[in-house]
GUMARDO-842126 format. One line per field, with one value per residue (C-alpha): z negated, x, y; residue number from 1; residue in three letters. Coordinates in Angstrom, 2 decimals, padded with zeros to 5 digits. Layout:
c3 = Z;...
c1 = X;...
c2 = Y;...
k = NUM;...
r = ALA;...
//
This chain:
c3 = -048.75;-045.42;-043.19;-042.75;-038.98;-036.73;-036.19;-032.08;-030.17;-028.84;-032.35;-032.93;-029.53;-030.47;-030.35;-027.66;-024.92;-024.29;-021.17;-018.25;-019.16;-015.96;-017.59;-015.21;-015.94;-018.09;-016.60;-016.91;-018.64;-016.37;-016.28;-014.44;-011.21;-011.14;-012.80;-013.99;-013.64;-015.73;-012.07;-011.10;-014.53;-014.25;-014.61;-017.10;-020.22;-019.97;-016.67;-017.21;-016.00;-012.08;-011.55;-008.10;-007.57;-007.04;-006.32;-004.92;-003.78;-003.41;-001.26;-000.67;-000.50;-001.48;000.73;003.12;004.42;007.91;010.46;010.57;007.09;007.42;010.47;008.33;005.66;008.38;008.99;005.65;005.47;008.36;007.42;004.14;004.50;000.43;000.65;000.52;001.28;-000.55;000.09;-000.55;-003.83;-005.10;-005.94;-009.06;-013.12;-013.61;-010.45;-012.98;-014.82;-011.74;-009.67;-012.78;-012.95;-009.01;-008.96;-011.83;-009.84;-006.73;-008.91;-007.98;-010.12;-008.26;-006.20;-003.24;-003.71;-000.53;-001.95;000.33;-000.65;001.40;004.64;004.36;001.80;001.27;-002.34;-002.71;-005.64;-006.48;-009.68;-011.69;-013.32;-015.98;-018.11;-015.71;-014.99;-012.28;-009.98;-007.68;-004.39;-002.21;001.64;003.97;007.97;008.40;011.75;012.66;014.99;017.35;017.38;017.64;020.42;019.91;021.51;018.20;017.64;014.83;014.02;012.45;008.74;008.28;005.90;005.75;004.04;001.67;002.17;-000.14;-000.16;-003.07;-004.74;-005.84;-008.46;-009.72;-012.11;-014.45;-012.38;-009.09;-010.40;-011.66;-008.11;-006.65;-008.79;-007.97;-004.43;-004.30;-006.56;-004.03;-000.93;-001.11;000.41;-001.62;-000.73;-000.07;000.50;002.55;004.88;005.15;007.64;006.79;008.96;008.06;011.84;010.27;007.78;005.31;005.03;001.68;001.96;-000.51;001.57;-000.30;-003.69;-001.16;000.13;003.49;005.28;008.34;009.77;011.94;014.11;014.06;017.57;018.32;022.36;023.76;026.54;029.17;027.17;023.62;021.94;020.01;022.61;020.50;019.24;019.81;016.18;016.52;019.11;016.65;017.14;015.04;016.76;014.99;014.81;012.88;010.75;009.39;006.33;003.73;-000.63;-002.39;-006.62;-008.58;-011.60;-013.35;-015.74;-018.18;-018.22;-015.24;-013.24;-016.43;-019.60;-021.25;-018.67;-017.99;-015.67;-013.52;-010.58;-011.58;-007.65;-006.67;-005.16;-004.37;-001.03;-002.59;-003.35;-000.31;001.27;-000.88;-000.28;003.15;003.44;000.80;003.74;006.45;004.10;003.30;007.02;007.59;005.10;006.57;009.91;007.94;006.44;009.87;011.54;008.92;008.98;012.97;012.52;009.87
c1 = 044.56;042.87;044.31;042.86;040.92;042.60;040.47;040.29;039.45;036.30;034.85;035.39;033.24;029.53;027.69;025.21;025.90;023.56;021.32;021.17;017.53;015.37;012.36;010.49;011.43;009.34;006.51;006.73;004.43;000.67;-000.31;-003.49;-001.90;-000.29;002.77;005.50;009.05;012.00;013.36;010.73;010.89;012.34;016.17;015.31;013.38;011.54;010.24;006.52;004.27;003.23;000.59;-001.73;-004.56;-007.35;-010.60;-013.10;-016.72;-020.14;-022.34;-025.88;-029.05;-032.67;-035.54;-037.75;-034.88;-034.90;-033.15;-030.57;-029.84;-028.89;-026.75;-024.44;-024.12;-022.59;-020.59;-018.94;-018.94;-016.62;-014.55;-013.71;-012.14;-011.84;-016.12;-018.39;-022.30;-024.90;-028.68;-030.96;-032.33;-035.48;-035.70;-037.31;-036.75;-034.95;-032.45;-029.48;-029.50;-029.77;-027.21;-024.55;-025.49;-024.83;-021.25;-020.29;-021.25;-019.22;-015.94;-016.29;-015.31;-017.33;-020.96;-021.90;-026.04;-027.77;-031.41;-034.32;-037.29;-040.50;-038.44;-037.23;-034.64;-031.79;-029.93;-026.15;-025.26;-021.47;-020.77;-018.07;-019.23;-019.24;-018.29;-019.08;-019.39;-021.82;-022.95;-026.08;-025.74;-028.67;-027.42;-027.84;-027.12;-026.69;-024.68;-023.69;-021.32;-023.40;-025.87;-022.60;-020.50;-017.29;-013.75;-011.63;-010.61;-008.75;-007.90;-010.67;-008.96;-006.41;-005.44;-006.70;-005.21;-007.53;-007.29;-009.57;-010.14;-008.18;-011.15;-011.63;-009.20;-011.13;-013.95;-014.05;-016.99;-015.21;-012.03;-013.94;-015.94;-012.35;-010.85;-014.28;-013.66;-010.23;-010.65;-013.43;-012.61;-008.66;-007.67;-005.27;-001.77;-001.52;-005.09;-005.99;-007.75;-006.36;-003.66;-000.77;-000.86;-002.34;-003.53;-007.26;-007.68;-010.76;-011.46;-013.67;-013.99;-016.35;-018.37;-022.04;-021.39;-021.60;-019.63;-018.41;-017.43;-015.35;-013.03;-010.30;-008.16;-004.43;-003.76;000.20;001.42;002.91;005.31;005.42;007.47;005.09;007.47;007.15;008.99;011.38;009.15;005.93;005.30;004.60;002.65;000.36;-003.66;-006.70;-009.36;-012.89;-014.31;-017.50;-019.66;-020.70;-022.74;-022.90;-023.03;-024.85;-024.64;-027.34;-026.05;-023.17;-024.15;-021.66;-022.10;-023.16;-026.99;-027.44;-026.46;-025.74;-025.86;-022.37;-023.04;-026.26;-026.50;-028.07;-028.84;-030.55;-033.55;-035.43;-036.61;-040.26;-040.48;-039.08;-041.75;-044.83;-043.46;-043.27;-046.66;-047.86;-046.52;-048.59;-052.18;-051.28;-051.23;-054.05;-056.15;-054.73;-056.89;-059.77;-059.91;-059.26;-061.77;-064.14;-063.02;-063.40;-067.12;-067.96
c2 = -069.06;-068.13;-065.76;-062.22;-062.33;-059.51;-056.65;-056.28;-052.78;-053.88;-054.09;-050.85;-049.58;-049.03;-052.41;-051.13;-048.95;-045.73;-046.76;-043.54;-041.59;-042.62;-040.73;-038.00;-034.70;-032.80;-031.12;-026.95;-025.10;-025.16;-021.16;-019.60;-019.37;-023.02;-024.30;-022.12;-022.98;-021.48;-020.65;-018.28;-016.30;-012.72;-012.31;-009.24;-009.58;-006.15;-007.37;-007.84;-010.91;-011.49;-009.74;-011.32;-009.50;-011.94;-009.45;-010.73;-009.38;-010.50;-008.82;-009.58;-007.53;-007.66;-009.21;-007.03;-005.56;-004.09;-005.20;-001.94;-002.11;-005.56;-004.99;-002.12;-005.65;-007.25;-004.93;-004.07;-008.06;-008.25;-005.66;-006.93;-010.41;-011.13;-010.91;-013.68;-013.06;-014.78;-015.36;-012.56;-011.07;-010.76;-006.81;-006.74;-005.94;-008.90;-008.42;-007.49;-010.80;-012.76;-011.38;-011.31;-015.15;-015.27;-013.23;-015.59;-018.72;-017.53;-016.55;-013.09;-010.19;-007.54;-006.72;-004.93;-005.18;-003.50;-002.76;-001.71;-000.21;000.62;-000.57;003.36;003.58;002.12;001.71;000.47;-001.28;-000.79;-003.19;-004.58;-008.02;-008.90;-006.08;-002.94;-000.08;-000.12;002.50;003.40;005.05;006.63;005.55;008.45;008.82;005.26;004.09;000.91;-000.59;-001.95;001.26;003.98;001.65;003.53;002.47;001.81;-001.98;-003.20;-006.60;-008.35;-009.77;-006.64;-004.90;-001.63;001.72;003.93;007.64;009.75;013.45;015.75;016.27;012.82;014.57;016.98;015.59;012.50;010.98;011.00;009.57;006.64;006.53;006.18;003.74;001.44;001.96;001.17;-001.98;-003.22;-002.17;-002.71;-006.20;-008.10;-008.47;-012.24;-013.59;-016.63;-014.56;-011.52;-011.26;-009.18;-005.88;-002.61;-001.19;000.71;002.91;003.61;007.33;007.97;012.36;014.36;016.79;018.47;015.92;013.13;010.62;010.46;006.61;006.40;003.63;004.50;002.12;003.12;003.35;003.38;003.85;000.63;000.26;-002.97;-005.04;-004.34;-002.53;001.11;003.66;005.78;008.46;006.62;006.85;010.91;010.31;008.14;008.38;007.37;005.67;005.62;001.83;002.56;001.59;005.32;006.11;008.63;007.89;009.95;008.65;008.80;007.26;005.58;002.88;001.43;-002.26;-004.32;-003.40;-001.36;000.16;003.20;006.31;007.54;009.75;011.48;013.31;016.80;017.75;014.18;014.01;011.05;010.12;010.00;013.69;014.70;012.76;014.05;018.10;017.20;016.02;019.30;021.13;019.90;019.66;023.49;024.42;022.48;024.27;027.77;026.83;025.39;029.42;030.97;029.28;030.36;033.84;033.87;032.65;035.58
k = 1;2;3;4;5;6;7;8;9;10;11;12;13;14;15;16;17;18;19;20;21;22;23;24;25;26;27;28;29;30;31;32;33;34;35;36;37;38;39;40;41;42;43;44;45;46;47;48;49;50;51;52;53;54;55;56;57;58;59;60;61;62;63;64;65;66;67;68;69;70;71;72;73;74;75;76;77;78;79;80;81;82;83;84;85;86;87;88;89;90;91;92;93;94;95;96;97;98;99;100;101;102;103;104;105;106;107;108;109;110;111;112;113;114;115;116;117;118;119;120;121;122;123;124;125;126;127;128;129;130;131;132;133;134;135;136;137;138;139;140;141;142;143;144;145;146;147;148;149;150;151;152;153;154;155;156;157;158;159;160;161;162;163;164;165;166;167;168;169;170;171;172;173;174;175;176;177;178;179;180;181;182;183;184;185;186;187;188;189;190;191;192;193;194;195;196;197;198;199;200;201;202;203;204;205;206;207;208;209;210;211;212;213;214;215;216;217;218;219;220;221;222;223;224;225;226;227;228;229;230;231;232;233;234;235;236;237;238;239;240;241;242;243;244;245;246;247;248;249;250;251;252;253;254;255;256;257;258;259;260;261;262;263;264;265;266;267;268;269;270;271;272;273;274;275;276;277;278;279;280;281;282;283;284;285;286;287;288;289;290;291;292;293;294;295;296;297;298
r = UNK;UNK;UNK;UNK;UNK;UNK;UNK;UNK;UNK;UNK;UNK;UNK;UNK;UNK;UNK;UNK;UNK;UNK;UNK;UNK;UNK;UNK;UNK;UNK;UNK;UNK;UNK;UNK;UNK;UNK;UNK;UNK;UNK;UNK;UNK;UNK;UNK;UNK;UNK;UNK;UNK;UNK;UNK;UNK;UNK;UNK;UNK;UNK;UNK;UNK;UNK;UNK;UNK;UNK;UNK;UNK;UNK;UNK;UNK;UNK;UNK;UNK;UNK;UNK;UNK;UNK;UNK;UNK;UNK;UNK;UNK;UNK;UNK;UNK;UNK;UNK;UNK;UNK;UNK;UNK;UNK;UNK;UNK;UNK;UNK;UNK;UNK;UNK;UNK;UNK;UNK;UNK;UNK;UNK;UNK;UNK;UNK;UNK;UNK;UNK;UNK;UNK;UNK;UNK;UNK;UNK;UNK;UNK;UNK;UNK;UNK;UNK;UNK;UNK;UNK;UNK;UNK;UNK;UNK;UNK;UNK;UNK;UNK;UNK;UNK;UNK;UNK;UNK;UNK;UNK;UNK;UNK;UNK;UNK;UNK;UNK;UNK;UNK;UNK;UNK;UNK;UNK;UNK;UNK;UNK;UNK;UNK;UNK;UNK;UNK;UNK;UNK;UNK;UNK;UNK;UNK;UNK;UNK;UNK;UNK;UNK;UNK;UNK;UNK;UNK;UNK;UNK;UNK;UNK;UNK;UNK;UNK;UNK;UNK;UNK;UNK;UNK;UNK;UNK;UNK;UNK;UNK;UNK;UNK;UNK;UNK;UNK;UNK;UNK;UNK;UNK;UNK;UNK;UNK;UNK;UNK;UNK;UNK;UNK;UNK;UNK;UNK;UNK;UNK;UNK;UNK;UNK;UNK;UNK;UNK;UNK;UNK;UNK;UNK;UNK;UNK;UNK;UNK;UNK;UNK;UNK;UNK;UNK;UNK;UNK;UNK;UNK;UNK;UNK;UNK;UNK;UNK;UNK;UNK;UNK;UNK;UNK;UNK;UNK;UNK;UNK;UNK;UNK;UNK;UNK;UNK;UNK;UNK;UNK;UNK;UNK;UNK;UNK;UNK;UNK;UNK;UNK;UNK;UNK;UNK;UNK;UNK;UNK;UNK;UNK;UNK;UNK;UNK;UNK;UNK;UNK;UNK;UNK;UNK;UNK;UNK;UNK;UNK;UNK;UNK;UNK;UNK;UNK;UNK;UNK;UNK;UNK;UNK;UNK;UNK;UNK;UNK;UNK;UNK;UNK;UNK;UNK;UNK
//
């Protein structure tokens, strides 16, 4: 009878031994704003999602446009480093389609359209693409920078701060006027050109029902060695940079270069009528001589 084989220890190990995993990683979950890592997620629960404001503005304006018009462009362009300019617009019917297809094409999320009519007025545009609201502004007492030649200076790519009037408060239409504003003319925190100093601020005051633009350079004493002096900070000054103009809204539309009306100015004039009672004015006096003469000859 044959003898029973002894059973050894190394039998009784697992026949193959588990090889180290040299597979990559897996790859985190790909978001809108790049990859998101477990790391980066909030410690709390209740914390909401990152929010990075990514606004960004086309401006552009219609052809014909004179050469002061264009120059204030230029200027908002400059001040506003999260802008890009496009080509000009045919100003026509069919404007609103194209220029929705154009903010779309450029990854932009709102318009600035400068519109010029008879080479006299000028028309601002304020839009939200693609879903609106959109507004149209009458541009009044128009002064550039290079026309006014003031002392301010600011750094060109800064931040600035928005200061409105308190009664931007007071109706529904001018809250929505300064939420527009402050969408579009806000830089955001973080963009590739902005730099990250706030040293002008954006003055937006009611005065008449219209709107009143200034830039100010905040102008802080300096000492030899370009430090604050201890109590410099009272001694704080606004400098005005320019450009100047003045809004005056004719109407709010609720989607974008159209819509329903949301709102309409009940005290607008256009610059049309003001010309036509200007020139009823002078044809009257005219035909007040025509009748004296003819009274002096009877």
């Amino acid at each position: 009878m044959a003898k029973k084989r002894k059973r050894s220890s190394d039998a009784l190990a697992p026949a193959a031994v588990e090889k180290p995993d040299d597979s990559a990683p897996e790859r985190p979950e790909r978001t809108l704003f790049g990859f998101k890592d477990s790391s980066d997620e909030p410690a709390s629960k209740d914390a909401g999602p990152f929010f990075r404001n990514k606004e960004k503005v086309l401006i552009t304006c219609s052809r014909r446009i004179i050469y002061r018009y264009r120059h204030l462009m230029q200027n908002v362009v400059s001040l506003l480093p999260h802008a890009k300019k496009d080509s000009k617009v045919e100003s026509k019917q069919s404007k609103g389609s194209a220029l929705n297809e154009l903010v779309e094409l450029r990854s932009c999320s709102s318009c600035l359209f400068f519109e010029c009519r008879k080479q006299k007025d000028l028309y601002l545009w304020m839009v939200k693409s693609p879903a609106g609201p959109s507004v149209k502004f009458l541009v009044n007492a128009v002064h550039t920078m290079e026309e006014l030649k003031l002392t301010g200076n600011h750094l060109k790519g800064s931040r600035p701060l928005l200061t409105f009037s308190s009664n931007f408060d007071q109706q529904p239409h001018w809250k929505l006027l300064k939420e527009m504003i402050t969408q579009i003319f806000a830089t955001p925190k973080d963009h590739r050109k902005a730099k990250p100093f706030h040293d002008h601020v954006f003055v937006f005051s009611i005065v008449d029902d219209h709107i009143w633009f200034r830039n100010y350079q905040i102008s802080v004493p300096h000492n030899e060695i370009d430090k604050v002096d201890k109590g410099g900070l009272d001694k704080m000054t606004l400098v005005e940079v320019g450009p100047r103009f003045c809004l005056n809204p004719i109407k709010i539309f609720g989607g974008s270069f159209g819509g329903p009306t949301l709102f309409e100015n009940p005290f607008y004039v256009s610059p049309n009528q003001i010309r036509a009672l200007e020139k009823r004015k002078k044809a009257g006096k005219y035909a007040k001589k025509v009748k004296a003469k003819v009274r002096r000859k009877m």
